[in-house]
Structures are given as structure tokens and as C-alpha cells.
N, C-alpha and C positions, 0 to 999 in steps of 0.2 A: 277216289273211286277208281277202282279198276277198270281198264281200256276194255276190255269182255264187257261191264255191265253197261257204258257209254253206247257201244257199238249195239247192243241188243235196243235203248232207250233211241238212238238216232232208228234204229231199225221199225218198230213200234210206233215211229213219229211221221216215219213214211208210212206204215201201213194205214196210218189213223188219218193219215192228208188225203190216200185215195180212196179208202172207203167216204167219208165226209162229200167229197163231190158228187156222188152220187144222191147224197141225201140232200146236199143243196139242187142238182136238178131236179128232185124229185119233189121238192116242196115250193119250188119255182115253177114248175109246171103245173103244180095243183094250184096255185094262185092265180094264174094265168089262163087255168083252163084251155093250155094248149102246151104239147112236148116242146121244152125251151132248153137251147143248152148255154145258161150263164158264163159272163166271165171269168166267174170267180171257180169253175168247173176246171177252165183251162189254167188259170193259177194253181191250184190244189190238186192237178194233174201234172205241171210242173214243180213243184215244191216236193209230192210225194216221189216222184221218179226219180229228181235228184238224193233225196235222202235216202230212197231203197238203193240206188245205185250205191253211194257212198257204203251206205251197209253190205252191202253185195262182194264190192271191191275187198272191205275189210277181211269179207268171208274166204277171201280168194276162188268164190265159186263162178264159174266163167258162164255157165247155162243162164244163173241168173243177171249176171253182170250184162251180156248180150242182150236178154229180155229188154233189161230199162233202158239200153243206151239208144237204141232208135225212136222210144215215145216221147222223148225230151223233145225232138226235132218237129215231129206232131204239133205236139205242142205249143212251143214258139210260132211254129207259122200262124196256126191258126192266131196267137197274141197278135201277131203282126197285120195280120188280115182286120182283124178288128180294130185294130188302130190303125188302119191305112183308109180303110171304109165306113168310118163312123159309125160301126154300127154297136158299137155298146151303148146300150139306153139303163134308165134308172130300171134294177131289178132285172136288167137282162146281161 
């Protein structure tokens, strides 16, 4: 497989991780009957940022490259917040 179609499929895989987090808070919230932002939001907020990044880099396009490289840091913290202060519960 050509490195073009890899990089389009890593690219795609990031787009498909942060659209997805939205659709998990968004049906975590309707079970809950209250706006919840899951773990798994902030996982799939980092998984996708690193893979768009990746993609980004490949593109050599630096507007996008910029974009993702600050939300990773987001990210992490918040992981870190929630593992520092117990507060990831079942479903949340």
C-alpha cells in the first residue's frame, strides 16, 4: 500500500476518533439525564489529535499541524485530573 493511501486512512481514523467522542457524550448524557463529559471523551480526544496530528505533519501543512498540537496538552491534563481525583466513576 502506498504511503498517500496510509496517510489518508491514519488521517480518517483521527477524524472518526473525534467525531465518536461527541457521540459518546452525547448518549452518556441522555442516560444520565444530565450534560456528562466521560472518560472515554478525553481518550478519543487524545487518540484523535494525535492521529490528525500525525496526518497533519505528513501533509506538511503547518495551520493544521498548530491546530492539534495544543489540544493533546488539554487533554492529558484533564486524564491527569481524573486520575489524580477519583473521579472516573462507572459510565462517567
Amino acid at each position: 500500500m502506498a504511503w498517500g493511501k496510509i496517510w489518508l486512512i491514519i488521517g480518517f481514523l483521527g477524524q472518526a476518533a473525534f467525531s465518536a467522542r461527541f457521540l459518546v457524550q452525547w448518549l452518556i448524557s441522555e442516560y444520565k439525564k444530565n450534560s456528562v463529559i466521560p472518560v472515554a471523551f478525553w481518550w478519543l480526544s487524545l487518540i484523535g489529535s494525535f492521529l490528525l496530528l500525525s496526518y497533519a505533519i505528513s501533509r506538511r501543512d503547518p495551520v493544521f499541524i498548530l491546530g492539534q498540537s495544543f489540544g493533546s496538552i488539554v487533554y492529558i491534563r484533564n486524564l491527569m485530573l481524573i486520575k489524580k481525583n477519583g473521579t472516573s466513576k462507572k459510565l462517567n
